[in-house]
PDB file of N, CA, C and O in Angstrom, chain B, residues numbered from 101:
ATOM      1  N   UNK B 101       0.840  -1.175   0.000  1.00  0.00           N
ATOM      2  CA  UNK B 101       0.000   0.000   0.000  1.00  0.00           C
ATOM      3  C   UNK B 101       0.892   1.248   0.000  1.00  0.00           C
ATOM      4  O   UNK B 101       1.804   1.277   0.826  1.00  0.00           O
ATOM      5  N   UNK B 102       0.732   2.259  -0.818  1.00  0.00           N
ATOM      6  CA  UNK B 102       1.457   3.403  -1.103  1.00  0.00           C
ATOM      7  C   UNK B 102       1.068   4.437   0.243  1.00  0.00           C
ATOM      8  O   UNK B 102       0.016   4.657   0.844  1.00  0.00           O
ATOM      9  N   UNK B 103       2.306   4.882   0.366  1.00  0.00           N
ATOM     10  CA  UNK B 103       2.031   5.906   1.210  1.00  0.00           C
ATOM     11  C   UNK B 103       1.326   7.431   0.369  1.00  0.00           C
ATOM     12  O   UNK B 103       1.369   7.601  -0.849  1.00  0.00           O
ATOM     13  N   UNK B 104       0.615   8.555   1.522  1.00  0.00           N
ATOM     14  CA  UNK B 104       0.482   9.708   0.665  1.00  0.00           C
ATOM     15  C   UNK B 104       1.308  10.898   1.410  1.00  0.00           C
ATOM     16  O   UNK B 104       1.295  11.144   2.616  1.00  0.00           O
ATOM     17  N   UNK B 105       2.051  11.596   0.352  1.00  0.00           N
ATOM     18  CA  UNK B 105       3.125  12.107   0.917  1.00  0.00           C
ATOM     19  C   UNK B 105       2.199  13.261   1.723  1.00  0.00           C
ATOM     20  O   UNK B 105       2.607  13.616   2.829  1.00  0.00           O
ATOM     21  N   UNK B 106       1.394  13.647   1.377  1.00  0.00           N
ATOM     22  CA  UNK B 106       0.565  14.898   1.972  1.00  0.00           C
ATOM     23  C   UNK B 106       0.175  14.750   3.624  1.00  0.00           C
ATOM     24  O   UNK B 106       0.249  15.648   4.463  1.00  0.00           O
ATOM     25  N   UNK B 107      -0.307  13.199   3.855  1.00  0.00           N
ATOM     26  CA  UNK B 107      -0.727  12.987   5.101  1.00  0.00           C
ATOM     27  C   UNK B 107       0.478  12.642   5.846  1.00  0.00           C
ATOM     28  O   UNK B 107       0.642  13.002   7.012  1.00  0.00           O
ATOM     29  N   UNK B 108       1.411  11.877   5.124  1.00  0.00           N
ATOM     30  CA  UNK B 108       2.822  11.463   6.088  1.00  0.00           C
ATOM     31  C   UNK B 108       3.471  12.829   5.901  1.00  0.00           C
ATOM     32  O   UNK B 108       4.511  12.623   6.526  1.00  0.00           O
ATOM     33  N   UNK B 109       3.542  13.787   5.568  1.00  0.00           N
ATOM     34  CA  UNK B 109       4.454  14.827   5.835  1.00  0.00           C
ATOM     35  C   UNK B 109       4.005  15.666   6.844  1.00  0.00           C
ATOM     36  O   UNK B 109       4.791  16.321   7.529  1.00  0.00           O
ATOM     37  N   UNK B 110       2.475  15.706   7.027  1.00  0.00           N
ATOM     38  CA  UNK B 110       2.188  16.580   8.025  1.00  0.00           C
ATOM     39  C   UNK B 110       2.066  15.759   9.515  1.00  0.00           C
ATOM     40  O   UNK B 110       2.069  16.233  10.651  1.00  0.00           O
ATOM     41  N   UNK B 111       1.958  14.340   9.062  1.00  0.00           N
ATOM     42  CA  UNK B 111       2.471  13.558  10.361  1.00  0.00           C
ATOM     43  C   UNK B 111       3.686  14.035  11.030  1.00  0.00           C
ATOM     44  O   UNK B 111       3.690  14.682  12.076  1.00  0.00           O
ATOM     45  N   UNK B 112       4.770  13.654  10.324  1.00  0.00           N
ATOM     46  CA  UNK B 112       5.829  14.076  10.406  1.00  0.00           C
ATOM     47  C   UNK B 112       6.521  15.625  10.724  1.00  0.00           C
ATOM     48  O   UNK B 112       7.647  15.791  11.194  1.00  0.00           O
ATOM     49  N   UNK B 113       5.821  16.408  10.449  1.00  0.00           N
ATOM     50  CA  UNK B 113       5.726  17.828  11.053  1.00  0.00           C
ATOM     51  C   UNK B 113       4.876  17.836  12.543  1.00  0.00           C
ATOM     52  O   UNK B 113       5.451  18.388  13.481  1.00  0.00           O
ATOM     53  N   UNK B 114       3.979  17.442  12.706  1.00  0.00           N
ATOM     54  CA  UNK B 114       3.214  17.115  13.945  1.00  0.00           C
ATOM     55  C   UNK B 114       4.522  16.867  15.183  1.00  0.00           C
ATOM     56  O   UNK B 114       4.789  17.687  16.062  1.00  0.00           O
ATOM     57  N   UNK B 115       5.199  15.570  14.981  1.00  0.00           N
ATOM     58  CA  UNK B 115       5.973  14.901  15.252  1.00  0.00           C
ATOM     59  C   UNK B 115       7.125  15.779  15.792  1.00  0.00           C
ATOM     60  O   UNK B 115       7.592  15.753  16.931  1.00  0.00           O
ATOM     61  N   UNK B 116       7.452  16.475  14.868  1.00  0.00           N
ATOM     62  CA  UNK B 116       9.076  17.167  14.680  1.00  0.00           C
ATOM     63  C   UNK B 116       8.808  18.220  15.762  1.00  0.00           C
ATOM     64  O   UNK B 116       9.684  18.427  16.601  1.00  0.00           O
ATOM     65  N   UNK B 117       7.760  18.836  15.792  1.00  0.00           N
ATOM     66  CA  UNK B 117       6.923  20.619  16.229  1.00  0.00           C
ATOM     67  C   UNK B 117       7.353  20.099  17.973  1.00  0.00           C
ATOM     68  O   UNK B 117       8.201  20.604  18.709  1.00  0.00           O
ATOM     69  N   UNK B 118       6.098  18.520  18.348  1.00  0.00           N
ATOM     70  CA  UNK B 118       6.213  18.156  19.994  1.00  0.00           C
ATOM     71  C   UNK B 118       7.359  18.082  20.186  1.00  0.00           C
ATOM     72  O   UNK B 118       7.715  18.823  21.103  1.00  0.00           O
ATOM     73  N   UNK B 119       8.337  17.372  19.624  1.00  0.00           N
ATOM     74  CA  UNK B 119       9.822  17.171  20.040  1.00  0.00           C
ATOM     75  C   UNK B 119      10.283  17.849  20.275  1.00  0.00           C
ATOM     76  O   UNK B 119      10.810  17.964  21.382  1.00  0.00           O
ATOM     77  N   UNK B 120      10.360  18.957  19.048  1.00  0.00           N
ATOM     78  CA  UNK B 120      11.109  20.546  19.194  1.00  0.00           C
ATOM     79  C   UNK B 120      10.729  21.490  20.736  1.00  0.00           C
ATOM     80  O   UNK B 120      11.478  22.324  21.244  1.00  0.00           O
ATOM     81  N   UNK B 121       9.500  21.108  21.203  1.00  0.00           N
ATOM     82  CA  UNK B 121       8.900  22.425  22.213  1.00  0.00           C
ATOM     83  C   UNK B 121       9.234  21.011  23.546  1.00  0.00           C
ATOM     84  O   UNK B 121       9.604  21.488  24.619  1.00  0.00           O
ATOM     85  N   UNK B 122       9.129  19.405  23.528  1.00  0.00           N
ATOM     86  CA  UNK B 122       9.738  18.996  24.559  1.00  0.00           C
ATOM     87  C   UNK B 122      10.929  18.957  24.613  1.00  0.00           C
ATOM     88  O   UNK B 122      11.303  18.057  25.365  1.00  0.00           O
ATOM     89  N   UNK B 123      11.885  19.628  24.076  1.00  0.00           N
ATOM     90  CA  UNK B 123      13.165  19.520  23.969  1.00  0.00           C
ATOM     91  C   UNK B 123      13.453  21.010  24.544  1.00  0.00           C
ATOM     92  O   UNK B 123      13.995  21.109  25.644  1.00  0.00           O
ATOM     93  N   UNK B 124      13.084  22.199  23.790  1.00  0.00           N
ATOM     94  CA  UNK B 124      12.890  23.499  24.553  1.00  0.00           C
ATOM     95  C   UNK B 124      12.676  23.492  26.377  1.00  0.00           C
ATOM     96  O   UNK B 124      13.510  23.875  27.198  1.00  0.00           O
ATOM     97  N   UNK B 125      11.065  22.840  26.702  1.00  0.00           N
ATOM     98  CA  UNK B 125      11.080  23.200  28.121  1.00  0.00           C
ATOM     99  C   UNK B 125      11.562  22.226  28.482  1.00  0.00           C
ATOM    100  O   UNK B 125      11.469  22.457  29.687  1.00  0.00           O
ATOM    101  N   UNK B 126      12.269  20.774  28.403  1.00  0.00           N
ATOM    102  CA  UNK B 126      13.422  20.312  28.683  1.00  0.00           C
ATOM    103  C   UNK B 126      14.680  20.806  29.028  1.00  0.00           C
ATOM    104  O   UNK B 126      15.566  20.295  29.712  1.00  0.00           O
ATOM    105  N   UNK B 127      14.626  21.805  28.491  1.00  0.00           N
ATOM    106  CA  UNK B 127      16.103  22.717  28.559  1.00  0.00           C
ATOM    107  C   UNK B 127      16.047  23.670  29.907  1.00  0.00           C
ATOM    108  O   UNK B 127      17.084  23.953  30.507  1.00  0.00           O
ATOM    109  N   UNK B 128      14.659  24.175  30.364  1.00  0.00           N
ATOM    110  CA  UNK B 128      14.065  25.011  31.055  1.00  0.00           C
ATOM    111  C   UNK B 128      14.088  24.107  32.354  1.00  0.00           C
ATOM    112  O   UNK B 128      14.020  24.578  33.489  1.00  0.00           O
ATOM    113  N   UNK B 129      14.175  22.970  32.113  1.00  0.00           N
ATOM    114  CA  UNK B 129      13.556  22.508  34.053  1.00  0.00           C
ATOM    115  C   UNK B 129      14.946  22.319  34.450  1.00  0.00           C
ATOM    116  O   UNK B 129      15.779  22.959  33.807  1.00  0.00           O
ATOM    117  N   UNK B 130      15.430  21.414  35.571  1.00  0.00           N
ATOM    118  CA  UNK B 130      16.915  21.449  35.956  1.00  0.00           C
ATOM    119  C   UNK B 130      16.931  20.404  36.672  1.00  0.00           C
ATOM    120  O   UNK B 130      17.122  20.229  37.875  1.00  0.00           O
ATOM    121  N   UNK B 131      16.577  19.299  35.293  1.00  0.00           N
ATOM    122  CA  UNK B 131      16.702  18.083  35.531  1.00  0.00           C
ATOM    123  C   UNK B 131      18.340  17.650  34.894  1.00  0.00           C
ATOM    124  O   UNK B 131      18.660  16.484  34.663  1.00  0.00           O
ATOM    125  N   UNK B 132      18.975  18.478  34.745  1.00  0.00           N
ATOM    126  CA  UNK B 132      20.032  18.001  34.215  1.00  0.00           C
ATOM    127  C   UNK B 132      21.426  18.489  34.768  1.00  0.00           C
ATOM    128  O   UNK B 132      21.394  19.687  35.049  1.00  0.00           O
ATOM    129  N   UNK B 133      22.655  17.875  35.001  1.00  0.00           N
ATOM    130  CA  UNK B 133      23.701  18.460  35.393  1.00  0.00           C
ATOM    131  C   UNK B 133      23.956  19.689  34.570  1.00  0.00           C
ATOM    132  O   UNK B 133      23.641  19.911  33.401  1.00  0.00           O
ATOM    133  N   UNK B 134      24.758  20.627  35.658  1.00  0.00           N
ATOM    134  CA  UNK B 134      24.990  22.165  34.565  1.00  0.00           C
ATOM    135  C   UNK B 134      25.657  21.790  33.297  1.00  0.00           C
ATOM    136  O   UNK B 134      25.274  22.280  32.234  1.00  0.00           O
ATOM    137  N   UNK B 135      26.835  20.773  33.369  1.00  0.00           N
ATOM    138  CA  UNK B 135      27.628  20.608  31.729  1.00  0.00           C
ATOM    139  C   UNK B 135      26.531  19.869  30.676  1.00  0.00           C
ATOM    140  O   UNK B 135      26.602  19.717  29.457  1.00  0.00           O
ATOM    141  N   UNK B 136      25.094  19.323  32.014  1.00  0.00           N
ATOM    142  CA  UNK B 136      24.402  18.998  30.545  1.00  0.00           C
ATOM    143  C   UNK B 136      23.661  19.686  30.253  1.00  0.00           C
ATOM    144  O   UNK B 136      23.224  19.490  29.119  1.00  0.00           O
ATOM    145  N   UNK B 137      23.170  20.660  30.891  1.00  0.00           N
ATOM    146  CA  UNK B 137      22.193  21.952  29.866  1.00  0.00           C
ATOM    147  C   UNK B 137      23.356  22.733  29.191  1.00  0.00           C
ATOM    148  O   UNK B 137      22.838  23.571  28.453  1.00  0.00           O
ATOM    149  N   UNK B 138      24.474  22.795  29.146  1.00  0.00           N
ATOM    150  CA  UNK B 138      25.110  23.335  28.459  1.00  0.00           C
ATOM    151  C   UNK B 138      25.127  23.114  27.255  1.00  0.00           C
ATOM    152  O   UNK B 138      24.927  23.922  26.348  1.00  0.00           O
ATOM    153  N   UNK B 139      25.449  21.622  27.161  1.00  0.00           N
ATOM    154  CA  UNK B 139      25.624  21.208  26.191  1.00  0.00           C
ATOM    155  C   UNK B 139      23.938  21.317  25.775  1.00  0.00           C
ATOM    156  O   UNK B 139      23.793  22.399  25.207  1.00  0.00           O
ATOM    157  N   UNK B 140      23.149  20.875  25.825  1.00  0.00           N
ATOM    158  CA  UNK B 140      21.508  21.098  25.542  1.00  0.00           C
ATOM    159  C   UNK B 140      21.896  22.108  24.743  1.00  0.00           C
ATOM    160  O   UNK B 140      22.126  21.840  23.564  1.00  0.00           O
ATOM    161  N   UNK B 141      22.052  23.518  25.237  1.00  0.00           N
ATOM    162  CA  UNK B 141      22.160  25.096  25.020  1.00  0.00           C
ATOM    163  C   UNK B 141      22.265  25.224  23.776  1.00  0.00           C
ATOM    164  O   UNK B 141      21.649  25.898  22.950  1.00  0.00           O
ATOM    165  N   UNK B 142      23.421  24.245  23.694  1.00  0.00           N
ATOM    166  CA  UNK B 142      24.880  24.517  22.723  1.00  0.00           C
ATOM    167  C   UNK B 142      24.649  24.007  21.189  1.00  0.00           C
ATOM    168  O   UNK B 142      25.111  24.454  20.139  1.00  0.00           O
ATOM    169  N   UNK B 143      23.496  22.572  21.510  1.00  0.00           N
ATOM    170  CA  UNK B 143      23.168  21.830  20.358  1.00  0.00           C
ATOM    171  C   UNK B 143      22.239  22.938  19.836  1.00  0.00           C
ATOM    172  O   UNK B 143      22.383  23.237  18.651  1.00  0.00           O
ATOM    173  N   UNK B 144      21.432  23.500  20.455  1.00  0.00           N
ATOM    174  CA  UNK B 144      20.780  23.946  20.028  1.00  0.00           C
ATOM    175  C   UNK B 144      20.794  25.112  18.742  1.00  0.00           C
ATOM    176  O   UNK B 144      20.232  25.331  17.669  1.00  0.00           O
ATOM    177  N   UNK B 145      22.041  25.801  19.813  1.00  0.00           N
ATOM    178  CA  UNK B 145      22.995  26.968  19.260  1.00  0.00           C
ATOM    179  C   UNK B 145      23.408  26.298  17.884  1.00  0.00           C
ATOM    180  O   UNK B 145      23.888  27.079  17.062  1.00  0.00           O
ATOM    181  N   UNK B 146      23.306  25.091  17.545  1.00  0.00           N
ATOM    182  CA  UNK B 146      23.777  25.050  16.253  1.00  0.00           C
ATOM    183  C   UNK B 146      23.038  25.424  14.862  1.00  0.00           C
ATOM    184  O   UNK B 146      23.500  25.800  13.785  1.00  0.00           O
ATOM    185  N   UNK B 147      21.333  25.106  15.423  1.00  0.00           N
ATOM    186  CA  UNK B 147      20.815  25.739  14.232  1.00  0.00           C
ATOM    187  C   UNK B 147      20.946  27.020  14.078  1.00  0.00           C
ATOM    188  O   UNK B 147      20.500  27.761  14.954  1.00  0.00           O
ATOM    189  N   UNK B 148      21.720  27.667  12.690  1.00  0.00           N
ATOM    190  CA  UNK B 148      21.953  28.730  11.984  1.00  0.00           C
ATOM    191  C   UNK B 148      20.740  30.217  12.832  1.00  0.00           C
ATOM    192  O   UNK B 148      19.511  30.205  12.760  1.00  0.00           O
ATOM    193  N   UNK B 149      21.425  31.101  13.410  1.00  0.00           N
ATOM    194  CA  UNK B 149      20.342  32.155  13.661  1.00  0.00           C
ATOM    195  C   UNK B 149      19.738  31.812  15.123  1.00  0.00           C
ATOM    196  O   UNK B 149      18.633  32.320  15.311  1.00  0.00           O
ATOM    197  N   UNK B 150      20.231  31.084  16.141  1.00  0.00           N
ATOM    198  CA  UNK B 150      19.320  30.389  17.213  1.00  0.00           C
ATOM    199  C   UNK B 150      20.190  30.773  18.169  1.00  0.00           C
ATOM    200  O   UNK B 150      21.406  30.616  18.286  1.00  0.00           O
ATOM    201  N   UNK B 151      19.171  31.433  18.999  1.00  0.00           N
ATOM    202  CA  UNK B 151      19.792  32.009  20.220  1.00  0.00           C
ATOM    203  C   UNK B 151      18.779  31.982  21.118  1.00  0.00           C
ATOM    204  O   UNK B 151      17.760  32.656  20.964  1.00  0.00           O
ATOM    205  N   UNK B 152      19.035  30.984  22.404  1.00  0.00           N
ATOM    206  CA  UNK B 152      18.462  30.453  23.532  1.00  0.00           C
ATOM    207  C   UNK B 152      17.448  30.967  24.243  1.00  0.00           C
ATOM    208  O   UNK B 152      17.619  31.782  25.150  1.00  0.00           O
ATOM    209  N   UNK B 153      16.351  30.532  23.882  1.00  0.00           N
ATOM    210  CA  UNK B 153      15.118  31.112  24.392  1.00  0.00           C
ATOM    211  C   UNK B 153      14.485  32.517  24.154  1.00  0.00           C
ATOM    212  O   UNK B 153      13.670  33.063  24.898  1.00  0.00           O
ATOM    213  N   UNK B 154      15.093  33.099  22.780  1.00  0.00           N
ATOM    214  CA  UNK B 154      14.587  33.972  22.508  1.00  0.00           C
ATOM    215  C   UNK B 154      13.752  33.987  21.508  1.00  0.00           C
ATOM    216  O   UNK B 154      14.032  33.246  20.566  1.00  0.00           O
ATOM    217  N   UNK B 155      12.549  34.793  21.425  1.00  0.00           N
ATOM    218  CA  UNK B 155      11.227  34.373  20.466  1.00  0.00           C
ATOM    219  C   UNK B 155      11.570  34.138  19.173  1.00  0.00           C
ATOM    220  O   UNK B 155      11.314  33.022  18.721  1.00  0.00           O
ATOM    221  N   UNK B 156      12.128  35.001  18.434  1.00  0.00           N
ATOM    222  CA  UNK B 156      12.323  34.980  16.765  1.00  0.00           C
ATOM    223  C   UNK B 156      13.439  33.784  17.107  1.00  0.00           C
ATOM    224  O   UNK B 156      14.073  33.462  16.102  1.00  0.00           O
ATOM    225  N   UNK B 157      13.637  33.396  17.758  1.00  0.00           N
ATOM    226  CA  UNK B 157      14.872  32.081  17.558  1.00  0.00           C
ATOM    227  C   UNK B 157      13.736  30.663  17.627  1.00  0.00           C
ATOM    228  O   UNK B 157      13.736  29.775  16.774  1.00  0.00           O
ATOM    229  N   UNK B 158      12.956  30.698  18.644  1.00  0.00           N
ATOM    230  CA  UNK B 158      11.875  29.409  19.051  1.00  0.00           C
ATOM    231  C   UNK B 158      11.362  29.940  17.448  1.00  0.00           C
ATOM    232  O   UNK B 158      12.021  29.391  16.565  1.00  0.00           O
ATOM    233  N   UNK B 159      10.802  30.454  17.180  1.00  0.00           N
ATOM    234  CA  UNK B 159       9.971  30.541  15.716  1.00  0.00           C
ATOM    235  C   UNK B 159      10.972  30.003  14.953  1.00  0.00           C
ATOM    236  O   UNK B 159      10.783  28.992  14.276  1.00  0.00           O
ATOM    237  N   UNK B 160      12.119  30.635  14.999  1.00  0.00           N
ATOM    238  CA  UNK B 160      13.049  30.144  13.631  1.00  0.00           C
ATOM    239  C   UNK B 160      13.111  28.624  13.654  1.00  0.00           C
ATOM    240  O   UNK B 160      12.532  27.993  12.770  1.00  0.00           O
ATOM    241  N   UNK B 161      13.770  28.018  14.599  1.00  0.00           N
ATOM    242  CA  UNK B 161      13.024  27.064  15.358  1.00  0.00           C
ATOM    243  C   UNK B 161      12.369  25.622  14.537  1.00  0.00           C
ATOM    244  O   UNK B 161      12.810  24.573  14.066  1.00  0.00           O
ATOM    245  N   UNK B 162      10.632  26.525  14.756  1.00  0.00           N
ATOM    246  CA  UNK B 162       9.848  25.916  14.209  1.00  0.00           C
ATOM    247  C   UNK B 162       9.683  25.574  12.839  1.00  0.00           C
ATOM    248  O   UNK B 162       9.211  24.577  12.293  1.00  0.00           O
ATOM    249  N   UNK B 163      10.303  26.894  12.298  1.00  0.00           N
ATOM    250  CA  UNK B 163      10.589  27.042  10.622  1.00  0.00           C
ATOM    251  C   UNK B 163      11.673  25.574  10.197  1.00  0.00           C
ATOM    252  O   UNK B 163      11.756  24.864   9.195  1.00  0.00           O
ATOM    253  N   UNK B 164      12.170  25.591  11.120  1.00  0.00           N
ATOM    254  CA  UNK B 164      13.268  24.823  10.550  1.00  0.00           C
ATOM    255  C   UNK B 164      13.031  23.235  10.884  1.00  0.00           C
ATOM    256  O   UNK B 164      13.413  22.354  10.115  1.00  0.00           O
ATOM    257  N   UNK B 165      12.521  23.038  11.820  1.00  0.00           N
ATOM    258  CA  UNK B 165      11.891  21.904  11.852  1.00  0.00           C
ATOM    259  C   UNK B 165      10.597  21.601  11.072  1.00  0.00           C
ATOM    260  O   UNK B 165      10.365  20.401  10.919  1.00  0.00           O
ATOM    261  N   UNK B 166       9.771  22.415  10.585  1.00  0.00           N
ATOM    262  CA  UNK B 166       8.819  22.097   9.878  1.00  0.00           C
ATOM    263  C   UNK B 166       9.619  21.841   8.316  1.00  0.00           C
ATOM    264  O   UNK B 166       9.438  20.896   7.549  1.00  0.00           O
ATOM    265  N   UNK B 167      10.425  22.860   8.169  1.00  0.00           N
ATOM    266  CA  UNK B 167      11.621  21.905   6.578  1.00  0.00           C
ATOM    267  C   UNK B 167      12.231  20.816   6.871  1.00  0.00           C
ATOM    268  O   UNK B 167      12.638  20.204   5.883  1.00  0.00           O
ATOM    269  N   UNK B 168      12.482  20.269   8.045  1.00  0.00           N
ATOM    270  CA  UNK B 168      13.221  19.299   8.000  1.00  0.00           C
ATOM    271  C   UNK B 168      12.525  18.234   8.359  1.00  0.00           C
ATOM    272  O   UNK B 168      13.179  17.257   8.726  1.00  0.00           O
ATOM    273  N   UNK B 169      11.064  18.145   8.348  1.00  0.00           N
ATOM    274  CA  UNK B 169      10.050  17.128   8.496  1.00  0.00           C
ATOM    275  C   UNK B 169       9.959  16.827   7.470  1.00  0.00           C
ATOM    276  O   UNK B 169      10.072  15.665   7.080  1.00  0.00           O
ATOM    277  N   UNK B 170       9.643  18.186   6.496  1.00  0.00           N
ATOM    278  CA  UNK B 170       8.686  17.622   5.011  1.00  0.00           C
ATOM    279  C   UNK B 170       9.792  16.879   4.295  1.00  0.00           C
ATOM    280  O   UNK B 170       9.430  15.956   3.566  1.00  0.00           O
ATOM    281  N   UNK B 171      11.134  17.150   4.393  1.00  0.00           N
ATOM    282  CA  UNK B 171      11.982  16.361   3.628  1.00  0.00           C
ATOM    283  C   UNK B 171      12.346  15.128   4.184  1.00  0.00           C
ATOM    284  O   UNK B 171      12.513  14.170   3.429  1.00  0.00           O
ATOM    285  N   UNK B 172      12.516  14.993   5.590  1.00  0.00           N
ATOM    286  CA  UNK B 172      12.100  13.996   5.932  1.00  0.00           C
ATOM    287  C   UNK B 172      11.184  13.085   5.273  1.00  0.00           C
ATOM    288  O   UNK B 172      11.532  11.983   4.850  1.00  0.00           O
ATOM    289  N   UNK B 173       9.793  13.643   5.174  1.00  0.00           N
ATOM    290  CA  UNK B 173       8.703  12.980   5.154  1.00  0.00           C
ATOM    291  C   UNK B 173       8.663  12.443   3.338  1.00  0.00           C
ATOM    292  O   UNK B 173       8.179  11.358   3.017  1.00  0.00           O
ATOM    293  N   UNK B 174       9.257  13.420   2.321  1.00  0.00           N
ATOM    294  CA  UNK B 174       9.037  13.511   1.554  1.00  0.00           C
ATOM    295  C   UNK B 174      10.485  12.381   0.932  1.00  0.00           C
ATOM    296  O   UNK B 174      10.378  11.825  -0.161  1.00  0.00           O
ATOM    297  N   UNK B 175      11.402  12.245   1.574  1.00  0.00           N
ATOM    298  CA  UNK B 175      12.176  11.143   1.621  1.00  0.00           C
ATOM    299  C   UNK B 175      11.586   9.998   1.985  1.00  0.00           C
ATOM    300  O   UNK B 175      11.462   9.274   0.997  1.00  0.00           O
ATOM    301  N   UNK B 176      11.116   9.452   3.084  1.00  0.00           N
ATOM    302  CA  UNK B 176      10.326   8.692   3.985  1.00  0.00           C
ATOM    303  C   UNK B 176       9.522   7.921   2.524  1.00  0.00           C
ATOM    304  O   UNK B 176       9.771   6.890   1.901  1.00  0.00           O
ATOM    305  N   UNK B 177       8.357   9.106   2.359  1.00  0.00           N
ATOM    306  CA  UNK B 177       7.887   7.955   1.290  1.00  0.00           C
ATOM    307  C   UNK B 177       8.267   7.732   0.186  1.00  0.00           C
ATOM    308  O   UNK B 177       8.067   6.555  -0.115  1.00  0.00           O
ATOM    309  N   UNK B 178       8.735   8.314  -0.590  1.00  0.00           N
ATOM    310  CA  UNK B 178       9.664   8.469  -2.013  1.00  0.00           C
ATOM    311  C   UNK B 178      10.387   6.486  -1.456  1.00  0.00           C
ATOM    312  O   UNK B 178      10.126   5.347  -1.844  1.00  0.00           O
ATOM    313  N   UNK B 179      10.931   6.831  -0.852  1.00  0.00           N
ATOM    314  CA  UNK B 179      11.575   5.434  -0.729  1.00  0.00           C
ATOM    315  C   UNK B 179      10.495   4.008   0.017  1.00  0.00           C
ATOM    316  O   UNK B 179      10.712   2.817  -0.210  1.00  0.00           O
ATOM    317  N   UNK B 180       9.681   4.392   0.655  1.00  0.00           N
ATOM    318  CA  UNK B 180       8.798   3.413   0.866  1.00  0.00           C
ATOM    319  C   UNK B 180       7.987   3.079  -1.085  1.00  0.00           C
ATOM    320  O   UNK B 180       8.042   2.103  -1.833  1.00  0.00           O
ATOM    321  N   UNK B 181       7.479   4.143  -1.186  1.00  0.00           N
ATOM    322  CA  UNK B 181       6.609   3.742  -2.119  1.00  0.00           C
ATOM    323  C   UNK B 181       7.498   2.952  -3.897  1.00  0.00           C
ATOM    324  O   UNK B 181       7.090   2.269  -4.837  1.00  0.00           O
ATOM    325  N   UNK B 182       8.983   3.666  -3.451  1.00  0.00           N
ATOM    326  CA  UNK B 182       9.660   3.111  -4.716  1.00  0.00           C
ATOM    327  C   UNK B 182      10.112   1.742  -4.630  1.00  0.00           C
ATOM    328  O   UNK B 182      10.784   1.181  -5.495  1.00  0.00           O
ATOM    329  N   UNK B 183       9.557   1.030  -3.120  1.00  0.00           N
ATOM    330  CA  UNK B 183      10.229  -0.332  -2.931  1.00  0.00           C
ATOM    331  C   UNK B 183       9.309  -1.337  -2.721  1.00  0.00           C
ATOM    332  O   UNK B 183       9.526  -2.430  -2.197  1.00  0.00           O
ATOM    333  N   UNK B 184       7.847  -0.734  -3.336  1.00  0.00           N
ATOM    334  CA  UNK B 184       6.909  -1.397  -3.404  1.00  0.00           C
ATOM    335  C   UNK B 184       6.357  -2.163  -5.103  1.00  0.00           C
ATOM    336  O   UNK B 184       5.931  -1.673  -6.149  1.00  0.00           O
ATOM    337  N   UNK B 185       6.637  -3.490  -4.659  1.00  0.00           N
ATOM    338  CA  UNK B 185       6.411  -4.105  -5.872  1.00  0.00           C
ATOM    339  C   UNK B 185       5.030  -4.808  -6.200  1.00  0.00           C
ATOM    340  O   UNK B 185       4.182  -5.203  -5.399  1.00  0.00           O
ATOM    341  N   UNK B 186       5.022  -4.852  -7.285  1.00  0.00           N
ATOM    342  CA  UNK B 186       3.375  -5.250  -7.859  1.00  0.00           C
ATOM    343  C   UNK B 186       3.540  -6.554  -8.176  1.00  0.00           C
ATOM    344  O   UNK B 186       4.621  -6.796  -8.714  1.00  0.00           O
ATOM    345  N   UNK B 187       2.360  -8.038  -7.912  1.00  0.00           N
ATOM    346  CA  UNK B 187       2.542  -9.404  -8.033  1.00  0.00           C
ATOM    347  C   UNK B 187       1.533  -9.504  -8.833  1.00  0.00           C
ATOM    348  O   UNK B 187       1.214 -10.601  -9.290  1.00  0.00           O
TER     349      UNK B 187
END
């Protein structure tokens, strides 16, 4: 059965969005040793333009995880559906 890229991509954005905001107030509680919110901080600091808990950064953020779902997603089925054979 073929996947449809329309419904698995916005799955997959769904997906990416919770992670992204439990990963954020993850960062916020102080469940973690100081060298490990650092490092938390720091990964974060890697997406291009992202600076720690500030609004246009959480948005940028979101921007960037919502591109990196759909290609995800749009990879995801491209290769499910090209490895589906007909009997």
């Amino acid at each position: 059965m073929k996947l449809s890229l329309k419904s698995y991509g916005w799955k997959c954005v769904l997906g990416a969005e919770v992670a992204y905001f439990v990963c954020l107030f993850g960062g916020l509680l102080a469940i973690r040793s100081v060298k490990g919110s650092e490092l938390h901080h720091a990964l974060f600091e890697t997406l291009p333009g992202f600076i720690w808990l500030n609004t246009g950064s959480v948005l940028l953020g979101v921007f960037y995880m919502f591109i990196f779902a759909w290609i995800f997603g749009a990879y995801f089925v491209w290769m499910h559906n090209s490895s589906l054979t007909n009997k």
